[in-house]
C-alpha positions as CSV (number, residue, x, y, z in Angstrom):
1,X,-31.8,23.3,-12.5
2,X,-28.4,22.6,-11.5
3,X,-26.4,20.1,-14.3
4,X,-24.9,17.3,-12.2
5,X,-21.0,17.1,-12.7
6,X,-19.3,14.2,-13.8
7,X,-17.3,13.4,-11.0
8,X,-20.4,13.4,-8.8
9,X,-22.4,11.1,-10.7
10,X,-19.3,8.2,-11.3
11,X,-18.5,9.0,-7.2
12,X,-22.3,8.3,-6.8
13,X,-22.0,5.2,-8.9
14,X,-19.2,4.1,-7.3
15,X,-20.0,4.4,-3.9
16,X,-23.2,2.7,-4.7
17,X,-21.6,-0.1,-5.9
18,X,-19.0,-0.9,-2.7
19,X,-22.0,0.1,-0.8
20,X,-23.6,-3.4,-2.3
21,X,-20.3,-5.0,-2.1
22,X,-19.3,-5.2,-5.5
23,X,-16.0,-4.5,-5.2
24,X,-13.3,-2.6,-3.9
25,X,-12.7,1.2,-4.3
26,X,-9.2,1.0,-6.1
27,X,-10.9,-1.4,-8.4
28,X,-13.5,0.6,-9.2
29,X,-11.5,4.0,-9.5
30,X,-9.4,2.4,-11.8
31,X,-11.7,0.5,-13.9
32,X,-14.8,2.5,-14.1
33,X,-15.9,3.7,-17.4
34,X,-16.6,7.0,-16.7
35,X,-13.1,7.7,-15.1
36,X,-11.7,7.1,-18.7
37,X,-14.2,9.6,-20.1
38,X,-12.7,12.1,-17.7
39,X,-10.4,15.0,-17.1
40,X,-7.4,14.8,-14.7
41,X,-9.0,17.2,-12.3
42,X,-12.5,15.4,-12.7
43,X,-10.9,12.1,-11.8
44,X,-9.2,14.0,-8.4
45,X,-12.2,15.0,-7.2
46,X,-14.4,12.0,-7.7
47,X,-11.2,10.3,-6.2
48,X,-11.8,12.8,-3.4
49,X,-15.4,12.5,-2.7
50,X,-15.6,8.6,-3.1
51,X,-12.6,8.0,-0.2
52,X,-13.5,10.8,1.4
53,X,-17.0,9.6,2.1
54,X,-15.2,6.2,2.5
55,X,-12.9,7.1,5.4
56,X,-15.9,9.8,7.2
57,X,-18.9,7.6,6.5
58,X,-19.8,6.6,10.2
59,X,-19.6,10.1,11.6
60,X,-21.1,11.8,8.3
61,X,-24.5,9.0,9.0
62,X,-24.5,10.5,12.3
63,X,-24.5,13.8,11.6
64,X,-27.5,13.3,8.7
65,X,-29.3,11.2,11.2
66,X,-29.5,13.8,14.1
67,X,-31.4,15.7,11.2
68,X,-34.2,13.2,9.9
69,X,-37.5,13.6,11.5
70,X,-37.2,9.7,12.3
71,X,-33.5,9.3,12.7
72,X,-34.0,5.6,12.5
73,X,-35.6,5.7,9.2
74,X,-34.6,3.4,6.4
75,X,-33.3,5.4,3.5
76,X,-32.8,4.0,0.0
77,X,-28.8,3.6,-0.7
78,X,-29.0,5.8,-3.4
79,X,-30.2,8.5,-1.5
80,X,-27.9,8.2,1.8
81,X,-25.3,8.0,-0.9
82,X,-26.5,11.4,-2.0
83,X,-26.2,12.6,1.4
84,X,-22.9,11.3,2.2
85,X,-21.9,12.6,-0.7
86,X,-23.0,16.2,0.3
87,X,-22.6,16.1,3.8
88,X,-18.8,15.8,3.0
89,X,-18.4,18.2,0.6
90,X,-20.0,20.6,3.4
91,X,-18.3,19.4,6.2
92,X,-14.6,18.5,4.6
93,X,-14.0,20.4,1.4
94,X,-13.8,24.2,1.7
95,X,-13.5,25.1,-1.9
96,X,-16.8,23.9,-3.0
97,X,-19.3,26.3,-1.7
98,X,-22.5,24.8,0.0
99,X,-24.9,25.8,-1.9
100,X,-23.3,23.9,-5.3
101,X,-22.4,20.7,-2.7
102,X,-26.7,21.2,-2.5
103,X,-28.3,21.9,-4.8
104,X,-25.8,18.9,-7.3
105,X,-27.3,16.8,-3.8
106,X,-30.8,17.4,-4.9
107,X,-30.1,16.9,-8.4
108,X,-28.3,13.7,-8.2
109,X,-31.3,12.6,-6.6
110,X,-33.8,13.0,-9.2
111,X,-31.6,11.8,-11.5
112,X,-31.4,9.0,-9.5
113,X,-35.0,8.0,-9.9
114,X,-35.9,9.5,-6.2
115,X,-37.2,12.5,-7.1
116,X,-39.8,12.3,-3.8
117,X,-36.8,12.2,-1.9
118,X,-34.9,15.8,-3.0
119,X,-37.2,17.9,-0.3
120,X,-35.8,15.4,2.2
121,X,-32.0,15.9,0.8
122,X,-32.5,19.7,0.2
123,X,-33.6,20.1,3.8
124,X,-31.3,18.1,5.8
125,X,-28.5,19.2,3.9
126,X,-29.4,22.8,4.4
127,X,-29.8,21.7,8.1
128,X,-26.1,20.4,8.0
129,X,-24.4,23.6,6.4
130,X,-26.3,25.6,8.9
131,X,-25.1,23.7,12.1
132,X,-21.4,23.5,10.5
133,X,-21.0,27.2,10.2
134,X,-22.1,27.9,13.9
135,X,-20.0,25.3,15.4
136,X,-17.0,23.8,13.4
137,X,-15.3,20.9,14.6
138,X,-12.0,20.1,14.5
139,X,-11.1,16.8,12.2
140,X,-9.2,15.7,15.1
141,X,-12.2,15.7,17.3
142,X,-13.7,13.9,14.9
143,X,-11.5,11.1,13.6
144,X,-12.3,8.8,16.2
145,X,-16.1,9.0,15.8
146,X,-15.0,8.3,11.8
147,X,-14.3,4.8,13.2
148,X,-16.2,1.7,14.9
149,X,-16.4,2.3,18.2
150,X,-14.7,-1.6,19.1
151,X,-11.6,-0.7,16.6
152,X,-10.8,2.4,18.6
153,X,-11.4,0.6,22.5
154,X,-9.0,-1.9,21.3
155,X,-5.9,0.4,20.2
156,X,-7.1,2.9,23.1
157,X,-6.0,-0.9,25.4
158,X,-3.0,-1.7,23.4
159,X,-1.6,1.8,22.5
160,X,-2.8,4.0,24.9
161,X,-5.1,6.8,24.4
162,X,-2.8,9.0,22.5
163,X,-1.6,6.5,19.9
164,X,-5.1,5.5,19.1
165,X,-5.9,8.8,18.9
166,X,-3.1,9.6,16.1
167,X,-3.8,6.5,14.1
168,X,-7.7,7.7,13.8
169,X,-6.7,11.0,12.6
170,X,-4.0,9.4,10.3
171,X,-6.8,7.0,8.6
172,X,-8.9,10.4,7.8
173,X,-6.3,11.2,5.1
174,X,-4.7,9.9,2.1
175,X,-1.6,7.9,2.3
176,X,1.3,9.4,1.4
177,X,2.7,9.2,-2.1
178,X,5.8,7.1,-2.0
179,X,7.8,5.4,-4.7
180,X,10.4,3.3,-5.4
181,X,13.3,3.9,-7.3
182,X,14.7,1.3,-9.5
183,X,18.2,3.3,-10.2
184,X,19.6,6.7,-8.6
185,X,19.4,8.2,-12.1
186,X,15.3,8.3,-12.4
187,X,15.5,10.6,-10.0
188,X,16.8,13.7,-12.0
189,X,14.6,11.7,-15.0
190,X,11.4,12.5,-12.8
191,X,12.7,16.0,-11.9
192,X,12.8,16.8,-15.1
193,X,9.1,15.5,-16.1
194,X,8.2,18.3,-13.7
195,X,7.7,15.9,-10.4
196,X,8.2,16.8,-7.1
197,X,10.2,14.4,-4.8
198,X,11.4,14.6,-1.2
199,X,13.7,12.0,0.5
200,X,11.8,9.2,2.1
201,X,11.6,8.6,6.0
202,X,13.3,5.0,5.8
203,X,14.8,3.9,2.9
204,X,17.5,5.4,0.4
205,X,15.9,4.0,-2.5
206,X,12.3,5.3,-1.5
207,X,10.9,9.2,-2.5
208,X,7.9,11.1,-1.3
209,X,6.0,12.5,-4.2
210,X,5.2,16.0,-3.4
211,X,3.4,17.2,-6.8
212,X,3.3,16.3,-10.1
213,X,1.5,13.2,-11.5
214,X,3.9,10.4,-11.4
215,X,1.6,7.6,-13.6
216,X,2.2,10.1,-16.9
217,X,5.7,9.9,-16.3
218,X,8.1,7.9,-19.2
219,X,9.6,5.6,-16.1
220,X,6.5,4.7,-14.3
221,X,5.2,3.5,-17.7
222,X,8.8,1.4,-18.0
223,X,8.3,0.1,-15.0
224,X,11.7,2.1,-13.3
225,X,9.5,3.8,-10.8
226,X,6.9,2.1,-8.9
227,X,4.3,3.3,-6.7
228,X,4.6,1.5,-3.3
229,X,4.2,2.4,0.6
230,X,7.8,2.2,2.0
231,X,6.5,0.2,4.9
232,X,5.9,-2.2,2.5
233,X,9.7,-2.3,0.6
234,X,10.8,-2.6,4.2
235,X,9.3,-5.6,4.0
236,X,10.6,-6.9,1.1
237,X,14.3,-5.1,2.4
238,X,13.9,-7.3,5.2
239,X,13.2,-10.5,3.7
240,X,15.9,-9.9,0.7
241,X,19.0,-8.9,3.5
242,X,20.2,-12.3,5.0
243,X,23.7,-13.6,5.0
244,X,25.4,-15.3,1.9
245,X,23.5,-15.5,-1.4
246,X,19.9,-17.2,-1.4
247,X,19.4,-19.4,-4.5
248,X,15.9,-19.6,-4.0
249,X,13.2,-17.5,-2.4
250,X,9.5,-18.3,-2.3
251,X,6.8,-15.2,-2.2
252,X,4.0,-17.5,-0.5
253,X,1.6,-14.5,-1.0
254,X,2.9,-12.8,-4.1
255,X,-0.1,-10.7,-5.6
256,X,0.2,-7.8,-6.1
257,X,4.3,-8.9,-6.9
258,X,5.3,-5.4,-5.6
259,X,7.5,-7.2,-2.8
260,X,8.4,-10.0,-5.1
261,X,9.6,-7.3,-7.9
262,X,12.7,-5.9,-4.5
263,X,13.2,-9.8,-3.6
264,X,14.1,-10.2,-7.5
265,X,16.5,-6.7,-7.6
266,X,18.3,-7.5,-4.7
267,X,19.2,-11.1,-5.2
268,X,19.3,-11.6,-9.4
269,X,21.0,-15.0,-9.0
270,X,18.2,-16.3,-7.2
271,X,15.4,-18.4,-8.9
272,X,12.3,-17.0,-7.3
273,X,8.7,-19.0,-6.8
274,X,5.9,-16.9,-6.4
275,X,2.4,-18.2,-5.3
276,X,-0.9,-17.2,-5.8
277,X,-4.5,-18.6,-5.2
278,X,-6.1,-16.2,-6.9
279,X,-6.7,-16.3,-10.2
280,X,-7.7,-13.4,-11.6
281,X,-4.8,-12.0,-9.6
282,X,-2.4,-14.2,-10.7
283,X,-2.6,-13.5,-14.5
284,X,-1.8,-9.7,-13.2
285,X,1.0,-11.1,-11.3
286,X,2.1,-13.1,-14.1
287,X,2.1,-9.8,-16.7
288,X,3.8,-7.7,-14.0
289,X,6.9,-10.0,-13.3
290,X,7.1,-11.3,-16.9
291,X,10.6,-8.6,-16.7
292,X,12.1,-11.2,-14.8
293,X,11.3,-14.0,-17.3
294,X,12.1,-17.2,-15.9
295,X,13.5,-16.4,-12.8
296,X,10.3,-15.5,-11.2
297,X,8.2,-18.8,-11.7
298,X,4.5,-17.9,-11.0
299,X,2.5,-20.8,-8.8
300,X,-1.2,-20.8,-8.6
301,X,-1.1,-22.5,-5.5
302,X,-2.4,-22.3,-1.9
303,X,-0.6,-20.8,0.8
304,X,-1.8,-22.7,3.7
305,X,-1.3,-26.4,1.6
306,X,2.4,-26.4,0.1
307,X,3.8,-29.3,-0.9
308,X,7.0,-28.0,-0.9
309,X,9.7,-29.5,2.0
310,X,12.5,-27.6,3.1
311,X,13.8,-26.1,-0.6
312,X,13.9,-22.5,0.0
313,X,16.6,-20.4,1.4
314,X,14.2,-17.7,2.2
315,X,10.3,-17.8,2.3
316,X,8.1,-14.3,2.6
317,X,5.0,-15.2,4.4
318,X,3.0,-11.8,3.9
319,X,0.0,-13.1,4.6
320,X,-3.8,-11.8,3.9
321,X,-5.0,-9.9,6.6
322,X,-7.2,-7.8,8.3
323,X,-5.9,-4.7,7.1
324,X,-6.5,-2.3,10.2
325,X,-3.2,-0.6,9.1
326,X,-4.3,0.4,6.2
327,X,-7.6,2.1,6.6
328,X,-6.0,5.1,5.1
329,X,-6.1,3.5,2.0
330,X,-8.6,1.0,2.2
331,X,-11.3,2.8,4.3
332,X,-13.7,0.8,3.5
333,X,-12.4,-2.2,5.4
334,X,-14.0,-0.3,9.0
335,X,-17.6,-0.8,7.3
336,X,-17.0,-4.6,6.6
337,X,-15.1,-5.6,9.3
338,X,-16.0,-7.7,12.3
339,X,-14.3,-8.6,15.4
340,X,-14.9,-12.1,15.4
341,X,-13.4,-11.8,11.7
342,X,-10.3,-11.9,13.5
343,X,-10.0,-15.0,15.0
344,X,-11.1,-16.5,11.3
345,X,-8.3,-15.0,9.6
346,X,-5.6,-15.8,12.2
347,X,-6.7,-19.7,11.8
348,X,-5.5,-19.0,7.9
349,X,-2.0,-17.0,8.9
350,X,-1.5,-19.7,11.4
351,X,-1.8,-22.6,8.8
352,X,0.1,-20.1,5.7
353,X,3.1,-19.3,8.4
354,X,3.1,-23.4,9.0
355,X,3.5,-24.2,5.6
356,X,6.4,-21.3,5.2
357,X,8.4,-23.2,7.7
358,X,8.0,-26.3,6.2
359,X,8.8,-25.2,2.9
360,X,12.4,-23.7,4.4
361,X,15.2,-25.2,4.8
362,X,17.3,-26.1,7.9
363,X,19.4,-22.2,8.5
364,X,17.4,-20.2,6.7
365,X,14.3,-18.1,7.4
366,X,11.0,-17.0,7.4
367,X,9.6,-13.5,6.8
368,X,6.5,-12.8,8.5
369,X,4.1,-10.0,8.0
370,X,1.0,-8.2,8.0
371,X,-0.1,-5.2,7.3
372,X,-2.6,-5.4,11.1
373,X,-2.3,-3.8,14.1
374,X,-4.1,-6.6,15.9
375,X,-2.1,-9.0,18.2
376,X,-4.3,-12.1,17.2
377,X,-3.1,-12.0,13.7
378,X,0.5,-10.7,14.9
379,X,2.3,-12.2,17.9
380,X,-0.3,-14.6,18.8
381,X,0.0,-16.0,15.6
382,X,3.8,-16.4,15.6
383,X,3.5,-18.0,19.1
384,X,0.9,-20.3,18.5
385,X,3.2,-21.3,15.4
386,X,6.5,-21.8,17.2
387,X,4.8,-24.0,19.9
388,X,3.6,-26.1,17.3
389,X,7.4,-26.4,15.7
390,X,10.1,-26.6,17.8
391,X,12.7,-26.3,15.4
392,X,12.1,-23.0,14.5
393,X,13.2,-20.0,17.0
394,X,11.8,-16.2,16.0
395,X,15.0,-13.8,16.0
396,X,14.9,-9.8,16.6
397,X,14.8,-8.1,13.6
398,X,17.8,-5.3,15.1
399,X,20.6,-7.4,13.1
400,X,18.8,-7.3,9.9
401,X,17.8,-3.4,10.1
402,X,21.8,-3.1,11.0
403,X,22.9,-5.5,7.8
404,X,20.3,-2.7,5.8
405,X,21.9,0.3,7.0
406,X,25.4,-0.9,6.4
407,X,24.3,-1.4,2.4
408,X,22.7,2.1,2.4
409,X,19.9,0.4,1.9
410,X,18.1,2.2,5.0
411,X,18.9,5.5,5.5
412,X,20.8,6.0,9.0
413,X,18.0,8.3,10.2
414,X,15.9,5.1,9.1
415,X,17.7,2.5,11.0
416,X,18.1,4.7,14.4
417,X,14.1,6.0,14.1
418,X,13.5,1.6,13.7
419,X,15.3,0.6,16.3
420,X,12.8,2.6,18.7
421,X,9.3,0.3,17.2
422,X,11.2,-2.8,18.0
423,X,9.1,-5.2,20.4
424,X,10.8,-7.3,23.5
425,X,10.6,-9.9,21.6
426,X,12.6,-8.2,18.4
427,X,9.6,-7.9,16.1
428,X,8.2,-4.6,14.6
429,X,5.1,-3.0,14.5
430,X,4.7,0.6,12.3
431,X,2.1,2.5,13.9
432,X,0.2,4.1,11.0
433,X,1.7,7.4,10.4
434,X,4.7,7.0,12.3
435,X,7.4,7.5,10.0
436,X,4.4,8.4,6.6
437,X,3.8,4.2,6.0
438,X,0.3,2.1,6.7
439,X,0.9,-0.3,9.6
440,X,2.9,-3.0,9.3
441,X,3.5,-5.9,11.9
442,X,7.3,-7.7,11.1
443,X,8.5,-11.0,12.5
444,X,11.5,-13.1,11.9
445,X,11.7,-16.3,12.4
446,X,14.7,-19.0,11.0
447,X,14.6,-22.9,11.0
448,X,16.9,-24.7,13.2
């Protein structure tokens, strides 16, 4: 009888849980008891398996379909689990042989309490390892059947076939590793704690990790590195660069407070508001900007309801989203989203980007953002917005990257590679993978 590692039973548990829409996978990787219980290499691998399975699910269901006697039969969670499960370690992981991706399959399933359904996971997963060997597939052939078939039409329309194409095989593998710097001198710090960096594709403050564990490092404990995708400090680079000195700022959308955090560093005479309406996710925001002390001041408040009236110098409106520039990281977003969810949560950015301009003041400016690649929640958004409000005027974004590179702020390969994802109408959209970020849609608009 095979023993049943650890990492397979929390990815099992795991997975079962999103599967019944618990919660969400970072959550659960983080918080779940048995990742505490484990070692470092047990926590990469259940890591592995549950985003793996996340980001291959649709194809992997295919593939253990075409292999049921009724390929329309209802299976138990728990056991498709189990098969996703194994079907990725067969199909995507060449250093665990098949026949331990198996026979842990068929164990996990008795232990699961199905222990009528281990023929039916022994077989079709010996089916599976048999039809992979004769006829491997490429993962690029594959990415796009990873993928609802409506997400990939859509880019394929707006993209073209080849862009589509690279942002499916971009979502099939982990985001890369990037972190911010808080000083020039954690650098050689990190160096020294055996970590790996290489310079980041945008910004001179960003690095690429390229091996070593960064979260058992003294200065990500201290808070002087920080884990964050550097399309996301571009956004906060954008929205903390303006002309003269803002005296206050307003984060409409602050949680998780990793863009409030660069609004803070680059403008410390500034009194910052940031807002929440969450609130299990403003007491983290609350603990994790508490360095600042009073000049962040922490709102619970609603985003689309403000009662504030032109008081803010600058207001970052980086509004909840679909996320289809982030399926890298969030994978599990393709199994729970809808297309008619998109017309839902544009009615919300419409009313949050609103209230951003009314809370401005006449001269300065709103940041708006997203981390979509879907024009309903991106420029249709901004011009529904601006119709509604005639004294606000959206204005290309080229100055800005310009004002960044001249502070060494953006690295000069950064600002010339930039200028080349700028739309007509100077906003920006990062095509996932483009320059190693998640996709990010940028618009700037100031109040007249």
């Amino acid at each position: 009888m095979a023993r049943i590692s650890i990492s397979r039973r929390a990815a099992h548990a795991i997975l079962l849980a999103i599967e019944a829409d618990i919660a969400h996978s970072d959550d659960l990787l983080r918080e779940d008891p048995l990742m505490a219980a484990m070692s470092a290499a047990d926590r990469r691998l259940t890591t592995t398996l549950v985003m793996g399975v996340l980001r291959w699910q649709i194809q992997l269901d295919q593939q253990i379909r075409s292999f049921l006697s009724k390929p329309n039969a209802k299976l138990d969670p728990a056991v498709l689990i189990t098969l996703r499960i194994g079907a990725f370690q067969l199909l995507h992981l060449d250093r665990i042989p098949a026949h331990a991706a198996i026979d842990e399959s068929v164990e996990l399933t008795r232990h699961s309490g199905y222990r009528s359904a281990t023929g039916l996971v022994n077989a079709v997963l010996r089916k599976l390892a048999r039809a992979a060997a004769l006829a491997p597939e490429g993962r690029s052939s594959q990415a796009a059947a990873a993928h609802p078939a409506w997400m990939v039409d859509r880019w394929t329309k707006f993209f073209g076939a080849d862009t589509a194409s690279a942002i499916c095989l971009h979502d099939q593998n982990p985001p890369v590793p990037a972190i911010r710097l808080s000083a020039p001198a954690v650098e050689q710090e990190l160096v020294s704690a055996g970590i790996t960096l290489s310079p980041g594709r945008l910004l001179s403050s960003a690095r690429i990790v390229e091996s070593g564990d960064i979260t058992a490092t003294t200065a990500f404990r201290d808070g002087r590195v920080r884990q964050q995708d550097e399309g996301s400090q571009l956004v906060a680079e954008l929205a903390a660069t303006m002309s003269g000195e803002p005296k206050r700022i307003l984060d409409s959308c602050a949680a998780p407070g990793g863009k409030t955090l660069i609004l803070a560093e680059r403008n410390p005479e500034a009194h910052i508001v940031a807002c929440e309406a969450s609130r299990p996710r403003m007491k983290q925001l609350r603990e994790r900007l508490s360095v600042f002390g009073e000049r962040i001041e922490c709102r619970l408040a609603d985003a689309t309801a403000f009662s504030f009236d032109s008081e803010f110098d600058v207001v970052l409106a980086d509004v909840p989203c679909s996320g289809t520039g982030t399926l890298s990281r969030n994978p599990e977003i393709r199994h729970r989203l809808q297309p008619g969810d998109l017309s839902r949560q544009a009615e919300r950015q419409r009313a949050i980007l609103a209230s951003a301009l009314r809370a401005v003041r006449s001269g300065g400016r709103v940041i708006y953002s997203t981390c979509s690649l879907e024009p309903e929640e991106n420029e249709e958004v901004i011009a529904a917005v601006l119709a509604q409000n005639s004294n606000a005027r959206a204005i290309p974004l080229a100055p800005t990257l310009e004002a960044l590179r001249e502070r060494n702020i953006l690295a000069a390969a950064g600002a010339e590679s930039l200028q080349s994802v700028l739309t007509p109408q100077g906003f920006m959209l990062l095509i996932p993978g483009a320059f190693q970020t998640d996709g990010f849609f940028i618009a700037m608009i100031r109040k007249l």
